[in-house]
N, C-alpha and C positions, 0 to 999 in steps of 0.2 A: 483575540490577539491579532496584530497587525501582522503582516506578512514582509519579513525584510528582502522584498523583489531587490532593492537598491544594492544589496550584497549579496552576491552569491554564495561567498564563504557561507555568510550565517544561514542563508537558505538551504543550506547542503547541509548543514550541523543540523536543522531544525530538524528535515526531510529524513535524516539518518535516526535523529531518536525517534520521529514516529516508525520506522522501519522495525527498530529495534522489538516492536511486537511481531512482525513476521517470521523473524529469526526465534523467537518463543512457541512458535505454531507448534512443531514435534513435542515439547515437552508438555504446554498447555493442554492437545490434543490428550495426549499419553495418560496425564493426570486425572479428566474427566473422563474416562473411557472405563471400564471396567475389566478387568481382566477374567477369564472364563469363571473363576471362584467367587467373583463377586458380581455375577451378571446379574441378578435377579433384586439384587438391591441400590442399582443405580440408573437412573431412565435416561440410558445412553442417547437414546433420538434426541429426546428435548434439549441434551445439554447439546447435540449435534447444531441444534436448530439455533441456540441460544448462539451458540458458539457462532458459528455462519454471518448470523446478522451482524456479529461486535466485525467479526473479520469486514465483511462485504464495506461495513461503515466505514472502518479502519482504511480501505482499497481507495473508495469513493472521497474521501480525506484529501487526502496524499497526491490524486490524482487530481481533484479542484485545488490542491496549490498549485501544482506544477500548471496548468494552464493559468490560473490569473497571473502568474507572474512571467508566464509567456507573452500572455496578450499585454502585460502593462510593458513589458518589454519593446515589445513589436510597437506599439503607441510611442515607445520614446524614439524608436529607430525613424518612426515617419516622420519624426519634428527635430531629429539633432542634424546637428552641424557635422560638416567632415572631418572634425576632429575628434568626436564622439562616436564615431560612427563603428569603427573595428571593434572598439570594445561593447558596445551595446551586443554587435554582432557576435562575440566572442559568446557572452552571455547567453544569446537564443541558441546559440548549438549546444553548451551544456545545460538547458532546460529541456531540450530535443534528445539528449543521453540520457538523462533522469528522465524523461519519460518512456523510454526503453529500457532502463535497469527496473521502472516500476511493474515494466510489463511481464518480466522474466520475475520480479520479486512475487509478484501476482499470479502466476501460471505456476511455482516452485510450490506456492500455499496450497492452492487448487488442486495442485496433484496431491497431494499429503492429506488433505481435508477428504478427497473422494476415499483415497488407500483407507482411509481409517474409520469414515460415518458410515459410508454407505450400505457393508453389514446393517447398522442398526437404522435403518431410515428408509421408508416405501416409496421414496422414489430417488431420481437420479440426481445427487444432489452436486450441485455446482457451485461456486462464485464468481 
């Protein structure tokens, strides 16, 4: 799928429904985890581990939009005219925000992933 850098709007609608898995972390978490009564019949690591990678990919996602659509940003700012110029500019500081709301969306997961796996997993697990 093409990436619509040429509009922000739609780049922020897109950006927000891949988000929309972040904000699921608590209850997906919650779901695969086992509660004490049912520890012995579900291999919380693995689904930790499972879990981890979809998130990590999910991260890595999100974060190669928001820079190609910075860098093709930045490519139009070097070749427009002055009267292209404030709004290309307007664009690269909320691609500069979105990627500080992903950073805080990303350390928000990170904490909740560690709070919840790392009972069940031998080592110190991150994203």
């Amino acid at each position: 799928m093409a990436l619509p850098c040429d509009n922000f709007y739609e780049f922020k609608r897109l950006l927000t429904s891949y988000r929309d898995q972040d904000d699921k972390v608590i209850y997906r978490l919650n779901a695969l985890l086992p509660t004490a009564s049912f520890g012995d019949k579900v291999d919380a690591a693995a689904n930790c581990q499972k879990f981890q990678s979809e998130l990590l990919e999910l991260h890595s996602q999100r974060e190669q939009m928001i820079n190609s659509c910075l860098e093709y940003q930045q490519s139009l700012l070097a070749t427009a005219n002055d009267n292209n110029k404030r709004s290309i500019q307007r664009t690269i500081r909320s691609l500069k925000q979105e990627a500080g709301v992903e950073k805080i969306v990303k350390e928000r997961s990170n904490t909740f992933f560690q709070n919840k796996c790392n009972p069940f997993m031998n080592f110190n697990a991150s994203l």
